[in-house]
TORPA-4810 file (N, C-alpha, C, O; in nm, 3 decimals):
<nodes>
NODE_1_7.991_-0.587_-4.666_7.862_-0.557_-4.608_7.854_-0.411_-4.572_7.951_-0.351_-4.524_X
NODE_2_7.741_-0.356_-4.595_7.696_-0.245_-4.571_7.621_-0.224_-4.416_7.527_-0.297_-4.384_X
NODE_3_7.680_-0.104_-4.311_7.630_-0.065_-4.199_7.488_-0.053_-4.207_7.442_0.047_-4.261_X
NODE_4_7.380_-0.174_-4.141_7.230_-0.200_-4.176_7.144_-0.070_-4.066_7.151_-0.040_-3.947_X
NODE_5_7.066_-0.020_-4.185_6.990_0.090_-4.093_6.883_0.068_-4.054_6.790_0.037_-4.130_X
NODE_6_6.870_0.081_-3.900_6.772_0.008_-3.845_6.594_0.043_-3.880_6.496_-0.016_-3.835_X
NODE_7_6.598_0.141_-3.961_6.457_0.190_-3.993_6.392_0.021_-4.077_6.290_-0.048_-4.082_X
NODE_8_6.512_0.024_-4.120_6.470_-0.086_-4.222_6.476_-0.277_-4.138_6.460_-0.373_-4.214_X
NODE_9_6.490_-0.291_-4.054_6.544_-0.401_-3.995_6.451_-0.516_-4.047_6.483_-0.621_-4.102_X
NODE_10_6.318_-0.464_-4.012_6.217_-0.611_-4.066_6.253_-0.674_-4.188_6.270_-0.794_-4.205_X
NODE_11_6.271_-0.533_-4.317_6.286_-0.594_-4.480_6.449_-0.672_-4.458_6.471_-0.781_-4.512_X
NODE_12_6.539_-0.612_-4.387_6.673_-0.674_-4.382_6.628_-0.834_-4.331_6.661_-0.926_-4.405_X
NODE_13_6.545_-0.870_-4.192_6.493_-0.992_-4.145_6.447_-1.030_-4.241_6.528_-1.096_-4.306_X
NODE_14_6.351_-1.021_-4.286_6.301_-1.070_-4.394_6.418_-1.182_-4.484_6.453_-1.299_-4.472_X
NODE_15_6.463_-1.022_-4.611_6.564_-1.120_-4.713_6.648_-1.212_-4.662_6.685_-1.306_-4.733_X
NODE_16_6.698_-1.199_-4.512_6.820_-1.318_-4.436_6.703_-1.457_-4.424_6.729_-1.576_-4.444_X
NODE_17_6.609_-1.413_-4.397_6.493_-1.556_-4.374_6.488_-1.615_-4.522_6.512_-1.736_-4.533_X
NODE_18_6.457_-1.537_-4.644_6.422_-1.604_-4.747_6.520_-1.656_-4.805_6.510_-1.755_-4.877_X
NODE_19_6.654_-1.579_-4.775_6.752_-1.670_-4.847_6.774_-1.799_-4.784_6.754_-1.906_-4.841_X
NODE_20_6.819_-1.785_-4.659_6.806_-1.915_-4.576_6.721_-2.042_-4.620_6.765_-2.157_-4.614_X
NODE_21_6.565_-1.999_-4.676_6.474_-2.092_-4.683_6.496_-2.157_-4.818_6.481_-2.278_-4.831_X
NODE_22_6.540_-2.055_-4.946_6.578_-2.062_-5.090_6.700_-2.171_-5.094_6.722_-2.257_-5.180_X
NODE_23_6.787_-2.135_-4.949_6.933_-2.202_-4.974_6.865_-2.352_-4.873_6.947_-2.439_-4.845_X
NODE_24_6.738_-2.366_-4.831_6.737_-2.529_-4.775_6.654_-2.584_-4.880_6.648_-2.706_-4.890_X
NODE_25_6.593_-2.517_-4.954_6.494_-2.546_-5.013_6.606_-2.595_-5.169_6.574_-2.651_-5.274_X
NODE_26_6.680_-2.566_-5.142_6.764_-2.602_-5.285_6.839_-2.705_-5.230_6.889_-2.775_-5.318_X
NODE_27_6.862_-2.738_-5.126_6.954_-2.850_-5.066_7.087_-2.833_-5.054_7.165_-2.928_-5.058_X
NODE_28_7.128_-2.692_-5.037_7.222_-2.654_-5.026_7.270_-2.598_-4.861_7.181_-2.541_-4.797_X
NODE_29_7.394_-2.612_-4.801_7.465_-2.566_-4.653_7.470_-2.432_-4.733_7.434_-2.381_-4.839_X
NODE_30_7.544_-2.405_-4.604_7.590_-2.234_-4.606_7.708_-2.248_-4.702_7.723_-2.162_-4.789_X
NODE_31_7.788_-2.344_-4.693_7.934_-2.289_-4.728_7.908_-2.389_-4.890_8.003_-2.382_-4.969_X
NODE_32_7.792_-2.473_-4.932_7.771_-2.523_-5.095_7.697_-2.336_-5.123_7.761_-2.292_-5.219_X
NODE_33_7.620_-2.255_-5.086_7.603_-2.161_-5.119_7.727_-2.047_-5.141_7.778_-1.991_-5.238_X
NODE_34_7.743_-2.046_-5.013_7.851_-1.951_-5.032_7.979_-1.986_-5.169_8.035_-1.895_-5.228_X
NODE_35_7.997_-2.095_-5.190_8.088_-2.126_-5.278_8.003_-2.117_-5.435_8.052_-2.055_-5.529_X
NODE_36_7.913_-2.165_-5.443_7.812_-2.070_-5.607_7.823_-1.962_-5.573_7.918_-1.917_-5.637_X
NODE_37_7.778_-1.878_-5.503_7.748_-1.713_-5.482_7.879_-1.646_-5.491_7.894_-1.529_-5.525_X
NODE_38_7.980_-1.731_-5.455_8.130_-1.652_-5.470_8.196_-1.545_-5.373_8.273_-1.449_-5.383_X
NODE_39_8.099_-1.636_-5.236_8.134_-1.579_-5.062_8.151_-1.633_-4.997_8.112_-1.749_-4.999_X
NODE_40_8.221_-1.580_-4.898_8.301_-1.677_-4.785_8.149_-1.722_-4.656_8.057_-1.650_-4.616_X
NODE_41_8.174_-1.832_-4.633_8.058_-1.864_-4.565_8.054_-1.809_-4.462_7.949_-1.840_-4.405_X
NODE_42_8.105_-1.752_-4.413_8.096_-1.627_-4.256_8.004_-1.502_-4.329_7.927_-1.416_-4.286_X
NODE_43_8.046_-1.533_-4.434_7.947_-1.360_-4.473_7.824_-1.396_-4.459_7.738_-1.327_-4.405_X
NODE_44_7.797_-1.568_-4.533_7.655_-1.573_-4.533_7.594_-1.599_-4.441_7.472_-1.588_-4.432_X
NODE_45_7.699_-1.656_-4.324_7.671_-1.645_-4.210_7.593_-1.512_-4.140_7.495_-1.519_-4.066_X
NODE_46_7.652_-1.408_-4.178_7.648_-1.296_-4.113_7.491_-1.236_-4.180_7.402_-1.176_-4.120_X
NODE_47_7.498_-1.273_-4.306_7.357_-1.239_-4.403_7.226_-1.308_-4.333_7.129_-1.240_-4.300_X
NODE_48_7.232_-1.441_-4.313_7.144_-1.508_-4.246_7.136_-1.511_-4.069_7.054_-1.589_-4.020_X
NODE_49_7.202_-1.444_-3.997_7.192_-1.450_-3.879_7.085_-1.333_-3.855_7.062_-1.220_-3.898_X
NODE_50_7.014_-1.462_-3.723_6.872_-1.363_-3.687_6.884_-1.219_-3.632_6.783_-1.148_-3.624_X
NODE_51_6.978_-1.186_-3.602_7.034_-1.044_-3.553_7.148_-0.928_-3.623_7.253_-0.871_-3.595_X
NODE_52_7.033_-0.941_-3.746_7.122_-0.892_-3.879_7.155_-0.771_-3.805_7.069_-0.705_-3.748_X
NODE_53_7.351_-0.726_-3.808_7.389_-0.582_-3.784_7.418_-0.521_-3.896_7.424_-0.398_-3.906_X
NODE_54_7.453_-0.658_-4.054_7.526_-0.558_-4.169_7.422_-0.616_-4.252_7.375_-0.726_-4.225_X
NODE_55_7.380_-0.542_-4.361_7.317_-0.551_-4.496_7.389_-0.570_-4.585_7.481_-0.493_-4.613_X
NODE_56_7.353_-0.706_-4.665_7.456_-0.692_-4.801_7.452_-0.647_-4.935_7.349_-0.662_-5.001_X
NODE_57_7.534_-0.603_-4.974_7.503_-0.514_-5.139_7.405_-0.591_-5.195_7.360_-0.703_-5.172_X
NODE_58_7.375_-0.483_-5.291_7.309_-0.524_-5.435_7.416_-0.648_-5.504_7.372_-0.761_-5.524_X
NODE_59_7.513_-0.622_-5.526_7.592_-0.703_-5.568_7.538_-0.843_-5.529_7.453_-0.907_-5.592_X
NODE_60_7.607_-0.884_-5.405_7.640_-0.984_-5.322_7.436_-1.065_-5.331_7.421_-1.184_-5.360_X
NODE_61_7.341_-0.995_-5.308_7.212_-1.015_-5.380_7.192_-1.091_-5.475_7.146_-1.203_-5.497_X
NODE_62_7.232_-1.016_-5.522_7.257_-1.026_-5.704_7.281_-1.253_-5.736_7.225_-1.359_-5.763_X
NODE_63_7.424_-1.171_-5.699_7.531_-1.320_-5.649_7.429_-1.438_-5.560_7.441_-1.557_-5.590_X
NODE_64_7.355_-1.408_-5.478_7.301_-1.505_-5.416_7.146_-1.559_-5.507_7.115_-1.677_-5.520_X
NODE_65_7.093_-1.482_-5.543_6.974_-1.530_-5.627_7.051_-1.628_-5.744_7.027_-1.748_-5.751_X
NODE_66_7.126_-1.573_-5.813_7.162_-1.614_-5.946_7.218_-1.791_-5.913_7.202_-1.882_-5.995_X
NODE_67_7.276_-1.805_-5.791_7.360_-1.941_-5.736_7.211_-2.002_-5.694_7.188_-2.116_-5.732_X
NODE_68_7.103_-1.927_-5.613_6.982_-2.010_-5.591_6.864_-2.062_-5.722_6.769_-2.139_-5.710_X
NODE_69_6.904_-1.996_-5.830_6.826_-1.990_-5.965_6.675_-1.916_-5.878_6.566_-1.957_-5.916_X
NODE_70_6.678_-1.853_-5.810_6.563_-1.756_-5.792_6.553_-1.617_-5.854_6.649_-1.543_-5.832_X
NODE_71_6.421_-1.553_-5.949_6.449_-1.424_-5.942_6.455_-1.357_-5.804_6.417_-1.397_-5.695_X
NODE_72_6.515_-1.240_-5.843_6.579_-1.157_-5.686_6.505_-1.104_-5.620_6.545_-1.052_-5.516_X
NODE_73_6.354_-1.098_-5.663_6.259_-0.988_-5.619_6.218_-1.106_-5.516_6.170_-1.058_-5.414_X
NODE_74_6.223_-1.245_-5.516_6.185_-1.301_-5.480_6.205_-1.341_-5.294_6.142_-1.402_-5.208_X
NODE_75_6.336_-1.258_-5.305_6.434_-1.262_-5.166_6.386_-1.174_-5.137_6.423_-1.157_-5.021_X
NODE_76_6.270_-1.036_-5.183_6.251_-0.930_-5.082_6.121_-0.980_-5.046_6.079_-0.919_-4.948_X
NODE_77_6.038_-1.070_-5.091_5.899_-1.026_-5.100_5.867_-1.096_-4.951_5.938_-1.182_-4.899_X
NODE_78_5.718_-1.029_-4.881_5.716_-1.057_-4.739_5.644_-1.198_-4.768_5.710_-1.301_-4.779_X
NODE_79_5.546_-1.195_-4.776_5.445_-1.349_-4.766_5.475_-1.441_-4.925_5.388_-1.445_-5.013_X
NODE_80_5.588_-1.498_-4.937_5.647_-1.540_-5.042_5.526_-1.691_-5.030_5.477_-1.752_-4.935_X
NODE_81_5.518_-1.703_-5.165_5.397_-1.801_-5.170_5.426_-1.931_-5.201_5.341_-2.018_-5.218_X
NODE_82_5.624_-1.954_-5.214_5.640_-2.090_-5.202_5.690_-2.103_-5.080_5.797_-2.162_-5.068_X
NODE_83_5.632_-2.057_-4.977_5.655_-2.103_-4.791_5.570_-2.165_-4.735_5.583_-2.195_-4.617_X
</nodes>
């Protein structure tokens, strides 16, 4: 994880909310995600907690869309229209 800069905090809130919603909405826990995505479930812990301090790579992104079968743009966007 990358040191999260707070200019950005909402878009960081944001992607931790949509993955969260992508990973219930697929019927998947933290740690059936974390194990497709190919992360330890504390990270995604740390990705989805409401008081994001670290941002995670492009990579690790990457890794989480591809295990949710979502495109990725889909984890940034604000008023996502399957909510």
């Amino acid at each position: 994880m990358i040191k999260m800069n707070n200019n950005f905090f909402e878009e960081y809130r944001n992607l931790s909310d949509n993955i969260a919603y992508y990973r219930k909405k697929a019927g998947l826990t933290q740690e059936g995600l974390a194990i497709k995505a190919n992360l330890s479930r504390g990270y995604l812990s740390q990705i989805e907690a409401k008081n994001v301090a670290k941002a995670p790579s492009l990579e690790m992104i990457f890794n989480i869309a591809k295990a949710l079968k979502v495109p990725v743009y889909k984890l940034f966007m604000h008023d996502n229209m399957d909510k």
